[in-house]
C-alpha positions in Angstrom: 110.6 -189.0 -119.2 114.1 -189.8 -118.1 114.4 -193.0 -116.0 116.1 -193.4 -112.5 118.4 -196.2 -113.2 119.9 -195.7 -109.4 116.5 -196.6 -108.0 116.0 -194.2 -105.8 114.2 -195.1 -102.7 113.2 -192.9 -99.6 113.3 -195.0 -96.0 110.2 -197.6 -96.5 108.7 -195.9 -99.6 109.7 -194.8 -102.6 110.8 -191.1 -103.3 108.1 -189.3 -104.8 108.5 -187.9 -108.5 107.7 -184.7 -109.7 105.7 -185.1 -113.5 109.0 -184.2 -115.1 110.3 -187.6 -113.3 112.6 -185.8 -110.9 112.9 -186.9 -107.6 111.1 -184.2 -105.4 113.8 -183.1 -102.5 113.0 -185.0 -99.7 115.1 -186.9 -96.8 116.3 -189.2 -95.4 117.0 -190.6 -99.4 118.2 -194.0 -100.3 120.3 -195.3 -103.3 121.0 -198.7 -104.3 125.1 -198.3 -105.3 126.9 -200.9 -106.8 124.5 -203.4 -105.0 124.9 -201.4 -101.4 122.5 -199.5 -100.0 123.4 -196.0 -99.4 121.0 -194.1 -97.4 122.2 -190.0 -96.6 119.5 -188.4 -93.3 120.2 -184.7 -94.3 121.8 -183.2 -97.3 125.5 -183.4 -97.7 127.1 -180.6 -96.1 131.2 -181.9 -96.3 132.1 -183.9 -99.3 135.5 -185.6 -99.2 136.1 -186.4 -103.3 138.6 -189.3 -104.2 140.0 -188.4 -107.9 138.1 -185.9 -110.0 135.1 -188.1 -111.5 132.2 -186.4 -109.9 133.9 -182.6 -110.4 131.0 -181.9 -113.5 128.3 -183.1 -111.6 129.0 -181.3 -108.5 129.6 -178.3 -110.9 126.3 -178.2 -112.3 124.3 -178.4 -109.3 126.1 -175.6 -108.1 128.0 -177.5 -105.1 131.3 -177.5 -106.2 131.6 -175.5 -102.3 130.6 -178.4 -100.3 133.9 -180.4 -100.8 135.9 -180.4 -97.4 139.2 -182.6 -99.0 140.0 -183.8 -102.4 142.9 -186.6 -103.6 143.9 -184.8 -106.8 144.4 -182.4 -109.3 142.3 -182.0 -112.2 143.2 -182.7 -116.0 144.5 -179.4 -117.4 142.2 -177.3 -120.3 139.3 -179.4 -119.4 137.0 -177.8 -117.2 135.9 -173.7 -117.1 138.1 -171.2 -115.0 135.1 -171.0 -112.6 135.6 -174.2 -111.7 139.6 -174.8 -111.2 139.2 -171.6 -109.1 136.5 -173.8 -106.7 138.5 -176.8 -106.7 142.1 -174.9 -105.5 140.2 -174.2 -102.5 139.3 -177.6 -101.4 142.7 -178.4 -99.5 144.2 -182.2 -101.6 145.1 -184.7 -99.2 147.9 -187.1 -99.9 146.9 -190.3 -101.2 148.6 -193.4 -103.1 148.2 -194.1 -106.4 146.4 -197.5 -106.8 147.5 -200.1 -110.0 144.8 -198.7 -112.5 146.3 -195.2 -111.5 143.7 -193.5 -109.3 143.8 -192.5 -105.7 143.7 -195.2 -102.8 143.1 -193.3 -99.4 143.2 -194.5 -96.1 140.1 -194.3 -93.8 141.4 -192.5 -91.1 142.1 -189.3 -93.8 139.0 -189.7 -94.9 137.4 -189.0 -91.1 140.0 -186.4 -90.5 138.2 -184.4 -92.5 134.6 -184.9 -90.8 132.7 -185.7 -93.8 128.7 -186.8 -94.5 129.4 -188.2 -97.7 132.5 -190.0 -99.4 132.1 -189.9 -103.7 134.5 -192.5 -104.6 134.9 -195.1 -107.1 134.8 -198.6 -104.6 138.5 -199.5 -105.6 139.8 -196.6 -103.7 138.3 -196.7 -100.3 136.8 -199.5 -98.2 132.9 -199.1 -98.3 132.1 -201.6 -94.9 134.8 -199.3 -93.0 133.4 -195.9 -94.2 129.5 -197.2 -93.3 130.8 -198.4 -90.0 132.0 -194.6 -89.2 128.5 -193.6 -90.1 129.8 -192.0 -93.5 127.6 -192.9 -96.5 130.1 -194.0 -100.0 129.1 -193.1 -103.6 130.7 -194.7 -106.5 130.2 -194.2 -110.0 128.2 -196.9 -111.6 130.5 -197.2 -114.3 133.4 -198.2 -111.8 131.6 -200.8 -109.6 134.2 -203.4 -108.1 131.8 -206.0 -109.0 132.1 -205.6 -112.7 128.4 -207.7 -113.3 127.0 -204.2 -111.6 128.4 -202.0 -114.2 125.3 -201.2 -116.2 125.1 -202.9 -119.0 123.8 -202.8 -122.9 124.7 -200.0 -125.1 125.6 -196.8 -123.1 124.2 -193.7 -123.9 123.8 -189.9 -122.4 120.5 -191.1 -120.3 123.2 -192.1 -118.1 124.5 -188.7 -117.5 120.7 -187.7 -117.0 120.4 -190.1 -114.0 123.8 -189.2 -112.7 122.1 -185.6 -112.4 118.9 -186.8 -111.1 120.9 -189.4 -108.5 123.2 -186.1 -107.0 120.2 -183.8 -107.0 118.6 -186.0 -104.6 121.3 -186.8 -102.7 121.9 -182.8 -102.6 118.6 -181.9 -101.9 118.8 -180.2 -105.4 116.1 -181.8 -107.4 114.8 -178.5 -108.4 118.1 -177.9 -110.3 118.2 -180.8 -112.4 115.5 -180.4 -115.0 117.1 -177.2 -115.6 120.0 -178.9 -116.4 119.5 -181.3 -118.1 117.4 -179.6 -120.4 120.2 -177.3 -121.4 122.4 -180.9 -121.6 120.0 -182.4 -124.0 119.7 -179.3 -126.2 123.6 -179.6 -126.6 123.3 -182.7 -127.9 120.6 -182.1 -130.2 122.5 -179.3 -131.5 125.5 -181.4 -132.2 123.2 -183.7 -134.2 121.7 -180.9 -136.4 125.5 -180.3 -137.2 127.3 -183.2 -137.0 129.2 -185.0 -139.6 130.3 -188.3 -140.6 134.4 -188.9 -139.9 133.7 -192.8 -140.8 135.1 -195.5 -138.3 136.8 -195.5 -135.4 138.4 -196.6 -131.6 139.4 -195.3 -128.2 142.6 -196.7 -126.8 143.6 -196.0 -123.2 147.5 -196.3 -123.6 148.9 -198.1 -120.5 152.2 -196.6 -118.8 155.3 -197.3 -120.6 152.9 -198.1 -124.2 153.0 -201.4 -122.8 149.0 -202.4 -123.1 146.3 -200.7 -125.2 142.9 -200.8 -124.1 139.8 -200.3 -126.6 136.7 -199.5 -125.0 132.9 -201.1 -125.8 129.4 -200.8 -125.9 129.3 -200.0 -122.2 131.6 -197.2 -122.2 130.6 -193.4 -122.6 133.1 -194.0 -125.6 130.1 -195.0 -127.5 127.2 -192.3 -127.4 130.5 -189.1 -127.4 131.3 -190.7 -130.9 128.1 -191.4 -132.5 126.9 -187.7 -131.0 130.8 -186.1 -132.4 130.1 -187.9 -135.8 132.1 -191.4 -135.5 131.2 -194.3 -135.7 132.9 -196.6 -132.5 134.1 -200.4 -134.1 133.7 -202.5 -130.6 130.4 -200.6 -130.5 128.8 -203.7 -130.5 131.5 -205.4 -128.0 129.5 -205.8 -124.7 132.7 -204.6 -122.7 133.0 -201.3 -121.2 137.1 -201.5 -121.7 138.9 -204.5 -122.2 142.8 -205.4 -123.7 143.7 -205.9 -127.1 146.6 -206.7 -128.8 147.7 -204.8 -131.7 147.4 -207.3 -134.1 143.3 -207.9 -133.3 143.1 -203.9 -133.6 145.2 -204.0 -136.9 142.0 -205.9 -137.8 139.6 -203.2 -137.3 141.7 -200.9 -139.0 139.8 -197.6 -138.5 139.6 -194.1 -140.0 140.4 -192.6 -136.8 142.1 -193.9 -133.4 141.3 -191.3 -130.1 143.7 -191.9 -127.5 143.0 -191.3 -124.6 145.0 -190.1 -121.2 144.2 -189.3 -117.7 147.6 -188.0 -116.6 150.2 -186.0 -118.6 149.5 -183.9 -122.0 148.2 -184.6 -125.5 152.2 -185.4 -126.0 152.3 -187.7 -124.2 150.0 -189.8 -125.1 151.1 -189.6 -128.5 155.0 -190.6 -127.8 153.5 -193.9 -126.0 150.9 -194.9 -127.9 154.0 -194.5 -131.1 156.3 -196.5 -129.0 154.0 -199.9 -129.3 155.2 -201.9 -132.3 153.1 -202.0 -135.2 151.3 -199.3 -135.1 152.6 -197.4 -137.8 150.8 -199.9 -139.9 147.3 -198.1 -139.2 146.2 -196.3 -141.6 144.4 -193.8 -139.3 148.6 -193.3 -138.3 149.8 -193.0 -141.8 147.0 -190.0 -142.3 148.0 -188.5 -139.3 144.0 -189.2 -137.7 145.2 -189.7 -134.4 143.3 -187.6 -131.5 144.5 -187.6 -127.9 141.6 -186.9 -126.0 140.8 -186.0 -122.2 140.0 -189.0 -120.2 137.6 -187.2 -118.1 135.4 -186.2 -121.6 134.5 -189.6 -121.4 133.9 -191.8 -118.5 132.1 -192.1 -116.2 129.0 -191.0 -117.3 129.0 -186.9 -116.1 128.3 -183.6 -118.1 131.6 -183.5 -119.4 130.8 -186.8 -121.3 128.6 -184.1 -123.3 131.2 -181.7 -123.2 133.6 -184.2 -124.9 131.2 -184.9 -127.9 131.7 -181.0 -128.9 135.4 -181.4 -128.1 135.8 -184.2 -130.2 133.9 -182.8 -132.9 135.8 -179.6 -133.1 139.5 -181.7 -133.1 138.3 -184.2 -136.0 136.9 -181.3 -138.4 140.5 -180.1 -138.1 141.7 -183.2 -139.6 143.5 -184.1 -142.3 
């Protein structure tokens, strides 16, 4: 049975679960978000979306139509025509970029709009502000401000599960999400049956300019895409989600394969920056040509796409050298 690690909790009781432990649809619905309270009366109607995190889970609970305003474009040859044909409807509403490269909105864009629910990782809007206009604020788990919130331990696709089972409440789509995540965990126990060892390796986000390479740990999605795609993560057992490393400590880890990966920009490049750093040539995942750029998005936060990814990432290391 697939915990609810968002504690779901209706208005003075807790939501019922069905015996599949879903919760049953019922309102008004309370989440405990990044140590808030977020509590939604009715079903979502008008979703404004900062960045593109929660695109796969809106997707596969079929409400990919309730989005009123978006902040920006998503990754190209990532997601299914279906769904870049729902998203160039939503109109995109000018935002700033903030210093870690995502959207920063201001509040009174936000209410322009008329929304009943704001998805939004806390960095980018100001969740006191939004709850004093009467407009609930979901963030991804993964991306809590207060890092301490950021689940911890070893991550692994149960986190996608309670994504799902988190927006189906909040949708009033409960029914949907067995369904789905069914077909999810099927996917992944096909990619076991198949899957093969490609030995050792990392995930480096490459900062603008290849100034700063950051590896990511046990608490990033990183983890489970790799062991599920057939490769084994080296900070696996690092209790960070992503942290910086200098190229001499990652020299030390040496792996068979190094995944970069990029949220702006193409495969390219990622690839020219993450060549620029010094040093790297010495790896010999370099010198075998075992470098993989990979799509942010297949990764964190914890969505359907993180099990997307595994396949992805599969497919582009059996092409290999």
């Amino acid at each position: 049975m697939f915990t609810l690690r968002t504690m779901l909790l209706a208005t003075g009781l807790t939501l019922g679960l069905s015996q599949a432990g879903f919760a049953v649809d019922a309102f008004p619905v309370t989440l405990q978000n990044c140590g808030s309270t977020v509590t939604l009366k009715a079903a979502p109607k008008r979703i404004f979306m900062v960045n593109t995190d929660d695109v796969a889970l809106l997707g596969e609970l079929d409400a990919l139509d309730l989005l009123v305003a978006r902040t920006s474009e998503p990754a190209e040859n990532v997601y299914d025509d279906a769904t870049y044909a729902a998203l160039a409807k939503v109109p995109l509403i000018a935002s700033e970029k903030g210093a870690t490269g995502g959207s920063v909105i201001a509040l009174e864009a936000i209410i322009a709009t008329q929304p009943d629910l704001v998805l939004a990782p806390e960095s980018a809007v100001d969740r006191q502000l939004l709850a004093e206009a009467g407009i609930p604020l979901y963030s991804p788990p993964a991306y809590c401000s207060d890092t301490a919130l950021i689940p911890g331990g070893t991550a692994s696709f149960d986190r996608v599960y309670d994504q799902l089972t988190a927006f189906g409440a909040m949708l009033g789509k409960a029914d949907l999400v067995a369904k789905r995540i069914a077909a999810l965990t099927a996917d992944v126990a096909a990619l076991g049956a198949a899957g093969k060892d490609h030995g050792t390796g990392f995930a480096l986000y490459v900062a603008a300019g290849g100034k700063t390479l950051y590896p990511y740990g046990a608490r990033s999605m990183v983890t489970p895409v790799f062991a599920a795609a057939g490769l084994s993560n080296v900070y696996a057992q690092t209790d960070e989600r992503v942290f910086e490393a200098g190229t001499e400590e990652l020299l030390g880890k040496d792996p068979d394969v190094i995944v970069l990966l990029y949220s702006e920009g193409t495969p390219d490049n990622v690839l020219a920056a993450f060549n620029s750093v010094p040093g790297v040539e010495s790896f010999k995942a370099v010198k075998a040509g075992r470098v993989v750029p990979l799509a942010f998005s297949f990764t964190d936060p914890p969505t359907p796409m993180s099990i997307k990814g595994a396949t992805v990432l599969a497919d582009k290391l059996s092409k290999l050298p």
